[in-house]
matplotlib code that plots the C-alpha trace (Angstrom):
import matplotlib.pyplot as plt

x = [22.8, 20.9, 23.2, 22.4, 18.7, 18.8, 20.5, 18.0, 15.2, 16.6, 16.9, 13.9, 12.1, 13.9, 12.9, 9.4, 9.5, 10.8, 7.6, 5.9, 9.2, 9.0, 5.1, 5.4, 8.2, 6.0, 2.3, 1.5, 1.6, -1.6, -2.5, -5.1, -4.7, -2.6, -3.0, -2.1, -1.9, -0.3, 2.0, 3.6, 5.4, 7.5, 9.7, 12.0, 15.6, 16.2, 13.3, 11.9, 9.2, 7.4, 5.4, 3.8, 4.0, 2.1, 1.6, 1.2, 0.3, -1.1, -2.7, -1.1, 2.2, 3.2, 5.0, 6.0, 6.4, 7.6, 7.3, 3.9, 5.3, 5.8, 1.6, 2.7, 3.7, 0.7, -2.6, -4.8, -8.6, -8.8, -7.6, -7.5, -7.1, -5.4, -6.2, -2.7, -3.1, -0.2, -0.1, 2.0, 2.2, -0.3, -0.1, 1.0, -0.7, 1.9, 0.2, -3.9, -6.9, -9.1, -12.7, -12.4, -14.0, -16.9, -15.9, -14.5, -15.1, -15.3, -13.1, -11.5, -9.5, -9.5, -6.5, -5.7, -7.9, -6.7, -7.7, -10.8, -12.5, -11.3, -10.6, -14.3, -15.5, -14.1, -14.6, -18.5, -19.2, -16.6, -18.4, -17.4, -20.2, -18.5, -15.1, -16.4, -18.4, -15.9, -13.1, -15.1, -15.8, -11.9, -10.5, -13.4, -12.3, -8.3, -8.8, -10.8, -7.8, -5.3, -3.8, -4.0, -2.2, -2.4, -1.5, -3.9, -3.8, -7.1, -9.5, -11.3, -8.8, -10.4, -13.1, -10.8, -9.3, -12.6, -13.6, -9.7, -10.6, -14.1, -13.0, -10.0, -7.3, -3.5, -3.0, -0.8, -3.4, -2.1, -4.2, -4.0, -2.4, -2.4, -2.8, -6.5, -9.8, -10.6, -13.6, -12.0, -10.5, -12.1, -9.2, -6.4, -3.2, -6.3, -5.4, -2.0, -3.4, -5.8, -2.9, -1.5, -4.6, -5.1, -1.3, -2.3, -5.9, -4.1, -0.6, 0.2, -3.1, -2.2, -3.6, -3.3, -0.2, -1.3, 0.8, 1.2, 0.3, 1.3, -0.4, 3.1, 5.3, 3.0, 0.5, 2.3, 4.6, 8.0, 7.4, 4.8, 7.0, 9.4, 6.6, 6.1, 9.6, 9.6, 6.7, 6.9, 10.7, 9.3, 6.7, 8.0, 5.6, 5.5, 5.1, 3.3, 3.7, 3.4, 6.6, 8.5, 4.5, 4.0, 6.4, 4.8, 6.1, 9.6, 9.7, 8.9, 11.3, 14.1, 12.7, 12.5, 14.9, 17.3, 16.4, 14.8, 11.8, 14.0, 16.4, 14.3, 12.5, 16.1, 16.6, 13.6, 14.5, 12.2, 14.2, 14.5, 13.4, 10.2, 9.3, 6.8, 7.1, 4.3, 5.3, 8.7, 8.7, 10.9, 13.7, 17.8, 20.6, 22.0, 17.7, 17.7, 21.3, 19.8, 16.3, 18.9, 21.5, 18.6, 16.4, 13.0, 9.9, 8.8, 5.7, 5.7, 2.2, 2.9, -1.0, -2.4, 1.1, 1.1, -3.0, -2.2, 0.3, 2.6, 5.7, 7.4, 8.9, 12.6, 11.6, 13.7, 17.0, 16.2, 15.0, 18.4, 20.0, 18.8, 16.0, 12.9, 10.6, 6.9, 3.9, 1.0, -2.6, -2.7, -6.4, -9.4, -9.5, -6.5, -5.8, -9.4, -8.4, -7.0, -6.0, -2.2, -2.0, -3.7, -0.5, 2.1, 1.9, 2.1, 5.2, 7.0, 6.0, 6.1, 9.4, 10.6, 9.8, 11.1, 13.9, 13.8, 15.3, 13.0, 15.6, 14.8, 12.3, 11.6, 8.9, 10.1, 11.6, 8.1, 6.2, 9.0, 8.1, 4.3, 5.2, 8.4, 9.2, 5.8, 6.7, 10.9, 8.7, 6.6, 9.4, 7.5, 9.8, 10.6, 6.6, 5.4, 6.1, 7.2, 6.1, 8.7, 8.3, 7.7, 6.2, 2.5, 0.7, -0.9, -1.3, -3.2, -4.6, -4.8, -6.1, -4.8, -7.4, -8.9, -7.7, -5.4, -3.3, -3.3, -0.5, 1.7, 5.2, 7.0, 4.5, 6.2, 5.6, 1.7, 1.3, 2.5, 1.7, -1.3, -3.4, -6.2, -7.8, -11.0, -8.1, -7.7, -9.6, -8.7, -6.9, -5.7, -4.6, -2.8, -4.3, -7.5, -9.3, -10.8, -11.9, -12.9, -13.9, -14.7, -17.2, -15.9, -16.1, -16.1, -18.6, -21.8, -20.8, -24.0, -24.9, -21.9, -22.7, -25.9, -24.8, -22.3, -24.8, -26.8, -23.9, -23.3, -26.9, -26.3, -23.0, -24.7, -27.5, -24.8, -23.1, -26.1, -26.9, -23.4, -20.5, -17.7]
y = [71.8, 71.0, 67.9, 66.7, 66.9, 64.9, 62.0, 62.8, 62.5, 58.9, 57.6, 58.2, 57.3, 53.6, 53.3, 54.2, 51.4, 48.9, 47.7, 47.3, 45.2, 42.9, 43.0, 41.5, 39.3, 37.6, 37.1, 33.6, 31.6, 30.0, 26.4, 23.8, 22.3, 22.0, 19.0, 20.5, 19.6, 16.1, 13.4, 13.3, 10.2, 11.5, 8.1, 10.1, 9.1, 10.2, 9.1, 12.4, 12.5, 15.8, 15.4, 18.6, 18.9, 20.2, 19.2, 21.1, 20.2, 22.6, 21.0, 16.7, 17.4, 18.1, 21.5, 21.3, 19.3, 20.2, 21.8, 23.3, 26.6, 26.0, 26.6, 30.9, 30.9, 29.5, 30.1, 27.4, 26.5, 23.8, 22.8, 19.7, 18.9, 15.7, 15.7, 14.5, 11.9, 9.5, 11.5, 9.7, 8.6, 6.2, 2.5, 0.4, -3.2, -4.8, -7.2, -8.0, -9.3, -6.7, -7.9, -11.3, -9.8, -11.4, -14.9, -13.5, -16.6, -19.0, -22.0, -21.4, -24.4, -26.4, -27.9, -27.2, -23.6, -22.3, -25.2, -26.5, -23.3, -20.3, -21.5, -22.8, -19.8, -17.9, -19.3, -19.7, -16.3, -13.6, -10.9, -7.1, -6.4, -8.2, -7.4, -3.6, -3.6, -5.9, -3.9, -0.8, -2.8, -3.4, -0.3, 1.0, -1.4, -0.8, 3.4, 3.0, 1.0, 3.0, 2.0, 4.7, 3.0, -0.8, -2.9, -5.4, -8.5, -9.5, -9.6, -6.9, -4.5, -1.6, -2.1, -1.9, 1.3, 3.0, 2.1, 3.2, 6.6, 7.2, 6.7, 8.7, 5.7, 5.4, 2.1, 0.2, -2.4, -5.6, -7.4, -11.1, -13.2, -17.2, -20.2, -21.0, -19.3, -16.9, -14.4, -11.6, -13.5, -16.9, -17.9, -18.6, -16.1, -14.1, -11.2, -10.3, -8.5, -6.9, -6.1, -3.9, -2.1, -1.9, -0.4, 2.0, 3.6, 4.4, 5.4, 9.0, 8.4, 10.9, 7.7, 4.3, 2.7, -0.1, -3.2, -7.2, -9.4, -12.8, -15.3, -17.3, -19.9, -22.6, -20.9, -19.0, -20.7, -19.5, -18.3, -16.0, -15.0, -13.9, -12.0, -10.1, -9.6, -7.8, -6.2, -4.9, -3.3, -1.6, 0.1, 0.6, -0.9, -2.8, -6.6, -8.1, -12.2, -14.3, -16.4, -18.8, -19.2, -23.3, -25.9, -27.9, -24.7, -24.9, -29.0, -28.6, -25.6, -27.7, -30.7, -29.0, -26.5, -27.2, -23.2, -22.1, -19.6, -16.8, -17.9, -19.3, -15.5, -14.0, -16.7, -14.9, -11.3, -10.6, -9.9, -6.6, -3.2, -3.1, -6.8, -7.3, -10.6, -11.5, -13.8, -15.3, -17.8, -20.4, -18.6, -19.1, -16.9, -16.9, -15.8, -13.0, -11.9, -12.0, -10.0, -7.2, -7.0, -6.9, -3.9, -6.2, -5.5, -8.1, -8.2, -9.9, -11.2, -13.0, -13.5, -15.0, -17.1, -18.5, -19.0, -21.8, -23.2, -22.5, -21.2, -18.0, -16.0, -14.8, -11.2, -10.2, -11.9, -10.6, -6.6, -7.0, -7.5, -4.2, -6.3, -3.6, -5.5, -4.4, -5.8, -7.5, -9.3, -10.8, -11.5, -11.7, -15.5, -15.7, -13.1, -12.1, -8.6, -6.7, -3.4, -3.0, -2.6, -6.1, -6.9, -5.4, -7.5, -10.5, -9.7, -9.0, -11.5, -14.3, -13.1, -13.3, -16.6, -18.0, -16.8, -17.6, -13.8, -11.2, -8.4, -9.2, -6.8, -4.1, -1.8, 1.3, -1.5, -3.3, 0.4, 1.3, -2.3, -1.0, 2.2, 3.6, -0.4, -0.6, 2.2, 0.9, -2.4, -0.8, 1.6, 4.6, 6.0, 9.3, 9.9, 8.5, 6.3, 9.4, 13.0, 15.2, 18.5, 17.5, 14.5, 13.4, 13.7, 10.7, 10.9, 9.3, 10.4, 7.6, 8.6, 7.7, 8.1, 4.4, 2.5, 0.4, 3.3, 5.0, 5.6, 6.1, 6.7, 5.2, 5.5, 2.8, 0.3, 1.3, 1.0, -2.5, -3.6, -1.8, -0.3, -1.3, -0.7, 1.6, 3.7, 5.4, 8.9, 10.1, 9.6, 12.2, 10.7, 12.9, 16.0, 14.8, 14.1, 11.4, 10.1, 12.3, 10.9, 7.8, 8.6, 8.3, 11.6, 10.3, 7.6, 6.0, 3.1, 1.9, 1.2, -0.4, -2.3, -3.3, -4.4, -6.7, -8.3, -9.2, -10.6, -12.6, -14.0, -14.7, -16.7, -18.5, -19.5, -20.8, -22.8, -24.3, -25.7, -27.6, -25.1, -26.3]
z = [7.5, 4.2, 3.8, 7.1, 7.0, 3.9, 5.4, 8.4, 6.2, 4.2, 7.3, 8.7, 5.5, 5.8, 9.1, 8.5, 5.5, 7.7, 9.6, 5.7, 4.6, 7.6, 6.8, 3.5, 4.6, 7.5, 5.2, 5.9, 2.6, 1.7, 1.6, 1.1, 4.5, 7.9, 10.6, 14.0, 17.9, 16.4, 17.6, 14.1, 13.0, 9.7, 9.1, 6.9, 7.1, 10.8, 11.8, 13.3, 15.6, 16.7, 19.8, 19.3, 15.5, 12.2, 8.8, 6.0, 2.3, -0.5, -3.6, -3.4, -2.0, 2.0, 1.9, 5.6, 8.2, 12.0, 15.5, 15.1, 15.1, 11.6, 11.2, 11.9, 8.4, 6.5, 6.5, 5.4, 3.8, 6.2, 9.4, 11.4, 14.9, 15.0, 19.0, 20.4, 17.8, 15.8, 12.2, 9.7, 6.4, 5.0, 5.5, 1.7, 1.1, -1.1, -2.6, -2.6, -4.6, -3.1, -5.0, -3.1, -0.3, -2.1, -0.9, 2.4, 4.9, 1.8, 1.9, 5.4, 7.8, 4.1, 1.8, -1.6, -0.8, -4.5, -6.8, -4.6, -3.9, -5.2, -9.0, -9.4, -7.3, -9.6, -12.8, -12.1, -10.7, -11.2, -13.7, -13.9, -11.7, -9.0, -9.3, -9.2, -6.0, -4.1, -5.3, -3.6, -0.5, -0.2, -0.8, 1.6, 4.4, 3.4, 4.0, 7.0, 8.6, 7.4, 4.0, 1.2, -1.8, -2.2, -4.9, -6.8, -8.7, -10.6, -13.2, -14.9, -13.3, -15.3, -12.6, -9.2, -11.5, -11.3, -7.9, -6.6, -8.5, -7.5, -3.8, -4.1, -3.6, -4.4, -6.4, -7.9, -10.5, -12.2, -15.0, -13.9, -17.0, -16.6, -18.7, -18.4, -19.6, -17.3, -16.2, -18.3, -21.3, -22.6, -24.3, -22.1, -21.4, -23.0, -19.9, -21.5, -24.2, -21.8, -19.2, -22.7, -22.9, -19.5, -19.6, -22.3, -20.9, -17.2, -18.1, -16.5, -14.5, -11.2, -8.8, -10.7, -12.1, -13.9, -14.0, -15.4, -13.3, -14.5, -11.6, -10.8, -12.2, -12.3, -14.0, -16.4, -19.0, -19.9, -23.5, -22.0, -19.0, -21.7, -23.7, -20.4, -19.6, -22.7, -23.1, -19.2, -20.4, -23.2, -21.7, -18.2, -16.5, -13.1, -13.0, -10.1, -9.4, -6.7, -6.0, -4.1, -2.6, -3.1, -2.3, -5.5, -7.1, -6.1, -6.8, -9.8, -11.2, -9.7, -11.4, -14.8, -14.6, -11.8, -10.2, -8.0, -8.3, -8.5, -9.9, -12.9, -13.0, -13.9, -16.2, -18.3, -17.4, -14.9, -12.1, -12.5, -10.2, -12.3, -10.4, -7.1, -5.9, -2.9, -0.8, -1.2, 1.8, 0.1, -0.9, 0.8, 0.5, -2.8, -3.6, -1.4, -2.6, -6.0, -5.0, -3.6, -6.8, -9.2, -7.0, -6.4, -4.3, -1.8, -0.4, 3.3, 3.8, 7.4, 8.2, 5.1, 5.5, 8.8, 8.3, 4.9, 7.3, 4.8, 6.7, 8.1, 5.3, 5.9, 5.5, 8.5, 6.9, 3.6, 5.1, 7.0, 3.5, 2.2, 0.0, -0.8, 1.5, 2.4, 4.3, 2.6, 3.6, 0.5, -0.5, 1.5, 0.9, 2.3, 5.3, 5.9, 6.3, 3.8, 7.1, 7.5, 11.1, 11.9, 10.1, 12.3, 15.8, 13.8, 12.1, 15.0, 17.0, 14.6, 13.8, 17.1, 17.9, 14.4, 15.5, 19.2, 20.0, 21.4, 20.1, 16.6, 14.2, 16.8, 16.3, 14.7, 11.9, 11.3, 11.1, 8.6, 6.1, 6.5, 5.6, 3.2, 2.9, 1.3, -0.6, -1.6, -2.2, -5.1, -6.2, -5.3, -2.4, -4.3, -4.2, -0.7, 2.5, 4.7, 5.3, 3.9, 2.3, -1.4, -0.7, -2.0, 1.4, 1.8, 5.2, 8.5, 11.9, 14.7, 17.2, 20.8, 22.9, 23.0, 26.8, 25.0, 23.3, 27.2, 28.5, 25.0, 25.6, 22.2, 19.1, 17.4, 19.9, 20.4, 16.2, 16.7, 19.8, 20.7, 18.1, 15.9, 12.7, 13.7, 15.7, 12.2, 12.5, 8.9, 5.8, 3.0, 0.1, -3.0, -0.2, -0.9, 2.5, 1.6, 5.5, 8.0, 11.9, 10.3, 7.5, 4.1, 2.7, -1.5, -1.5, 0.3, 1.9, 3.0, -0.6, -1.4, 2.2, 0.3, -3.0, -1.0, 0.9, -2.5, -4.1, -0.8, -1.6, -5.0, -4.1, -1.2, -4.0, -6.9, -3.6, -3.0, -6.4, -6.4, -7.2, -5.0]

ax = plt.figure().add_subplot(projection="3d")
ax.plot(x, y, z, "-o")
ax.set_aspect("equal")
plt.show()
């Protein structure tokens, strides 16, 4: 009888401890913040979409991402209703000039844009002040239509650095190198040594990666092409160019060198998977079979191309080929905007009717260049481009409640076809929410607004007294 009311008594003690075990077994797990009631987007390999989903991120990575029943086992600071709203990952501008939002407007509907207007521009007015506040402006317009890491190709880069990390912006940051004097460096290819310092003073930096940015072929020679080859190899570092951009450009390397553009970068050593190359329109197939052996980026920036009447890149042939290809607005010379999603109708359109096939670049393939393309197109993929567990959330709300997003049966089609810059709610970048509703939660824009409009006044001045 003794025996038995021992084993009576274990058992009852293990059932009494069984409600405290599945207790502690069921404690939600703390984190920073959870997005709920959203239409989430993840473009992760399969694609997933949750119609009624959650994310979750603690600290600057996304620790879940599913059916919202996923929020019963976290408990977080903060939480967001995304309202039935698209939530996916942030929009990548492949290749910019952000600070020229000073001479937005300037030198539209004009030839030779680059050595009539924007050179002189340049070389007359372009201090640190300026490339500062314009930077700001143009990350500022860039996050409030979406884009949370861009990459940048300009002078004074130290100064788009600390407007990027006072705003709270992912950013991939070239220091422009080419063979004149310029703003930066009055002795020409004067920027190279200032792209190593540049290197130096942002290295590890949890938001920048800082880069070369040699200015292209033409006006960069091949001595110093090899410098940067070399110098980009021994210190890891990305190399941002523009290429295959000019037909002048390609003329000539076939002229002198019987290559084309690519070709003639791997002839110096910069084709590598450490190489961006914006704009690639005149490339064939033995160039994009050479972009795809050697691992390059490619940014696709259709709007700024179509509007110099320069031609339709053959992104589709060379995304088909498994090249790293992502979307661009180049500068705001050149596309106006520097948003993403203005982007994404025109590339599937255009694409479409270069090819005379309505089939061709659907939707869900032009959201993936703007997103993880963007991402495989700057080599970052193992960090961003898709909400997955691990992941740096860098993440956006659209919202879907504007006439033209009603009725929304296939997200993909309404991000290209339908939806607009000001549809983006809110944007997180490394968990940081760094737009809320609309307002800018890191920085005043109205004074940044206000500096603009001086320097517009200033610019408008110099024009007037003969700067062409």
């Amino acid at each position: 009888m003794r025996a038995q009311l021992a084993r009576f008594s274990s058992f009852s003690l293990a059932l009494l401890a069984m409600p405290f075990a599945s207790a502690q077994t069921t404690t939600p797990t703390p984190v920073d913040l959870i997005i709920t009631n959203a239409h989430v987007v993840t473009m992760n390999d399969a694609r997933e979409v949750h119609e009624r989903g959650a994310v979750v991120i603690r600290g600057e990575r996304i620790v879940a991402v599913g059916p919202e029943t996923i929020t019963a086992q976290y408990r977080a600071t903060k939480t967001i209703d995304a309202a039935g709203g698209l939530v996916l990952p942030g929009m990548i501008n492949t290749h910019t000039h952000a600070s020229m939002t000073v001479f937005r407007g300037l030198g539209d509907d004009v030839p030779d844009r680059l050595r009539r207007f924007i050179f002189p521009l340049e070389k007359a007015l372009v201090n640190r002040e300026l490339v500062y506040w314009g930077g700001l402006h143009g990350i500022i317009e860039m996050i409030e239509g979406g884009v949370t890491t861009f990459a940048n190709m300009y002078y004074f880069e130290e100064e788009v650095a600390r407007a990027a990390k006072q705003v709270g912006m992912r950013a991939v940051l070239g220091q422009t190198i080419i063979n004149f004097p310029a703003p930066d460096a009055p002795e020409p290819y004067g920027g190279f040594a200032l792209a190593k310092k540049f290197i130096a003073d942002f290295r590890d930096d949890p938001l920048i990666t800082p880069a070369f940015s040699p200015h292209a072929p033409y006006t960069v020679d091949a001595a110093h092409l090899r410098a940067i080859a070399e110098a980009s190899a021994e210190l890891n570092a990305p190399v941002l160019i523009h290429l295959a951009e000019m037909t002048d450009e390609v003329a000539t390397l076939r002229k002198e060198h019987n290559l084309t553009p690519v070709e003639y970068m791997k002839s110096l050593g910069l084709l590598n998977s450490r190489l961006v190359a914006a704009h690639c329109i005149f490339v064939n197939d033995r160039d994009i079979a050479l972009l795809k052996e050697h691992d390059v980026g490619v940014a696709h920036a259709m709007v700024a191309n179509i509007k110099s009447a320069k031609g339709v890149a053959p992104a589709l042939k060379m995304y088909q080929a498994g090249v790293r290809v992502g979307l661009a607005t180049d500068g705001p010379m050149s596309g106006n905007t520097l948003d993403i999603i203005g982007q994404l109708g025109y590339v599937a359109k255009v694409h479409k009717l270069d090819q005379k096939d309505r089939n061709v670049m659907p939707a869900v393939d032009v959201v993936t260049m703007a997103t993880r393309g963007g991402a495989r197109a700057l080599h970052l993929e193992n960090r961003i481009g898709s909400l997955e567990a691990g992941k740096l959330a860098d993440v956006i709300i659209i919202s879907t409640e504007g006439s033209h997003m009603i009725p929304l049966y296939d997200p993909y089609s309404a991000l290209v076809y339908a939806a607009q810059p000001g549809d983006v709610r809110t944007s997180i970048i490394h968990g940081r929410v760094v737009m809320e509703n609309r307002i800018l939660q890191t920085i005043d824009t109205a004074e940044v607004k206000r500096q603009m409009r001086q320097i517009a006044t200033r610019i408008n001045a110099a024009i007037a007294a003969g700067i062409k």
